[in-house]
C-alpha positions as a Python dict, from the first residue, in 0.01 Angstrom:
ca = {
    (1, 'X'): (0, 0, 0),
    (2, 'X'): (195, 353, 120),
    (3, 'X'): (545, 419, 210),
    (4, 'X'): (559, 224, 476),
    (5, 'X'): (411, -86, 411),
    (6, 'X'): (756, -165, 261),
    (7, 'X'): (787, -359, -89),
    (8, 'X'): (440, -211, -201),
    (9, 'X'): (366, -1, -494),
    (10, 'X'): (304, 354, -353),
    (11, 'X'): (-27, 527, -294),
    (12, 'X'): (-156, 741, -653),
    (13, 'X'): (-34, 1023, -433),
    (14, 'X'): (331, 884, -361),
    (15, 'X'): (379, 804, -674),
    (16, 'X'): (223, 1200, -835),
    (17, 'X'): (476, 1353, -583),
    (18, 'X'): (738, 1149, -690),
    (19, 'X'): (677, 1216, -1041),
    (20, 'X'): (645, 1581, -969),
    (21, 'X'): (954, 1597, -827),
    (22, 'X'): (1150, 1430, -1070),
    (23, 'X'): (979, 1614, -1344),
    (24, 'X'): (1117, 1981, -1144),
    (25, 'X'): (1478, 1775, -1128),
    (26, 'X'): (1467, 1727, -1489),
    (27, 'X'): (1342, 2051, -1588),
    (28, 'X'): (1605, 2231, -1374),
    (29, 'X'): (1907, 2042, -1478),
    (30, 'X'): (1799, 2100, -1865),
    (31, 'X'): (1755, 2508, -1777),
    (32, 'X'): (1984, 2716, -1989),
    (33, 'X'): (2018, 2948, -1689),
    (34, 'X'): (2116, 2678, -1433),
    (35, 'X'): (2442, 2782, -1384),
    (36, 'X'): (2412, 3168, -1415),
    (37, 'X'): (2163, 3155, -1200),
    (38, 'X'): (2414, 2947, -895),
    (39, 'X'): (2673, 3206, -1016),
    (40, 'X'): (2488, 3462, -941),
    (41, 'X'): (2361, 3308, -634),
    (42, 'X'): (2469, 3541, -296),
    (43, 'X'): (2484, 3323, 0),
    (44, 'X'): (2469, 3644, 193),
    (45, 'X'): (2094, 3552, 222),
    (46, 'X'): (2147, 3202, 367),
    (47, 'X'): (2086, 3195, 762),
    (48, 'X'): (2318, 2951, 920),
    (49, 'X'): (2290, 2767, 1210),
    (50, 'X'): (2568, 2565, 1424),
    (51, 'X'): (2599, 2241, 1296),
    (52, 'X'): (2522, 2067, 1587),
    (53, 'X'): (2177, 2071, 1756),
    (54, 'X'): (2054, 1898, 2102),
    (55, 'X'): (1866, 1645, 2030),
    (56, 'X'): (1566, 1779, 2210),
    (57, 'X'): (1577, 2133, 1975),
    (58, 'X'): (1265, 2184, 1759),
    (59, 'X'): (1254, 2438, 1496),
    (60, 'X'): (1032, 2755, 1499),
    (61, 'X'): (963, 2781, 1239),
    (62, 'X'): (810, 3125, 1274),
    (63, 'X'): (1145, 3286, 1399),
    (64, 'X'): (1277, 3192, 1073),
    (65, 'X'): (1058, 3249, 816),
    (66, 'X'): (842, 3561, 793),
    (67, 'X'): (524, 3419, 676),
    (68, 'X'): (499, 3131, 882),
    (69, 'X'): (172, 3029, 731),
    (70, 'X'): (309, 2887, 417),
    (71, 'X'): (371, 2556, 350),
    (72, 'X'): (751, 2466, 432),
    (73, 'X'): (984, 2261, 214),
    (74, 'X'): (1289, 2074, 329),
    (75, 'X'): (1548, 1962, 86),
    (76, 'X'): (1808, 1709, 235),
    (77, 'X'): (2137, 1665, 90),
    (78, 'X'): (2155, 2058, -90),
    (79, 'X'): (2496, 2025, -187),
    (80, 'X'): (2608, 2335, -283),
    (81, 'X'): (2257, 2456, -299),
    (82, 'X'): (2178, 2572, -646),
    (83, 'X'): (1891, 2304, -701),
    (84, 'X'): (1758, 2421, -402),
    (85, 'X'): (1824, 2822, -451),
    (86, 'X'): (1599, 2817, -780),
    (87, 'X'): (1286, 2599, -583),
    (88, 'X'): (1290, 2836, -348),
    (89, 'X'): (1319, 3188, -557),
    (90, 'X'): (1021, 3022, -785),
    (91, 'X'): (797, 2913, -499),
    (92, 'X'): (865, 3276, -308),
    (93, 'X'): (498, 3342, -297),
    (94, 'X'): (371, 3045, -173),
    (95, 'X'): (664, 2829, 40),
    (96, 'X'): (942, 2855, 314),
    (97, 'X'): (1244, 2651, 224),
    (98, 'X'): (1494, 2499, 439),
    (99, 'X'): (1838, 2356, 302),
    (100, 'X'): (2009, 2060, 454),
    (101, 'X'): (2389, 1966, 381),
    (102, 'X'): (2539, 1699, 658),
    (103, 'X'): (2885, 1715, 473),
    (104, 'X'): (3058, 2045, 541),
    (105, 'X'): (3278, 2006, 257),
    (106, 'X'): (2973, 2044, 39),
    (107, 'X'): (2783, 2319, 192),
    (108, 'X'): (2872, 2650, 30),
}
């Protein structure tokens, strides 16, 4: 079955992304330049938004990314961001990312 069946195994896909995802997790928190590279980090470039939205609100998703086109990534839960920083400075060429912290005592 697929995600929502509920209980199932996942679909060959489910289970690739999942893999794929915790393989980048891995890989990142083993970098030797992890925490240079959140050092060095400027949140200058980081657009922010008030934290509260009407419910109604939709994102365009063109007014905040310049090439539209690409595919768009959401991570939920950034933290402080630095996972999230590198994704998005390595897929530059080929994705939009969008950062998501709920707690303000997290976000940077």
């Amino acid at each position: 079955g697929g995600g929502s069946g509920g209980g199932g195994e996942g679909s060959a896909q489910e289970v690739s992304m999942l893999e794929g995802s915790l393989a980048a997790v891995r890989a990142f928190l083993e970098s030797e330049g992890r925490e240079a590279a959140a050092a060095a980090f400027s949140t200058a470039a980081v657009a922010r938004f008030p934290p509260v939205a009407a419910a109604a609100a939709k994102v365009s998703w063109s007014a905040l990314f310049p090439d539209a086109s690409r595919a768009v990534k959401v991570e939920v839960g950034a933290g402080t961001g630095d996972w999230v920083a590198l994704r998005a400075e390595a897929d530059a060429a080929t994705a939009n990312w969008a950062a998501l912290e709920l707690r303000h005592d997290r976000a940077c």
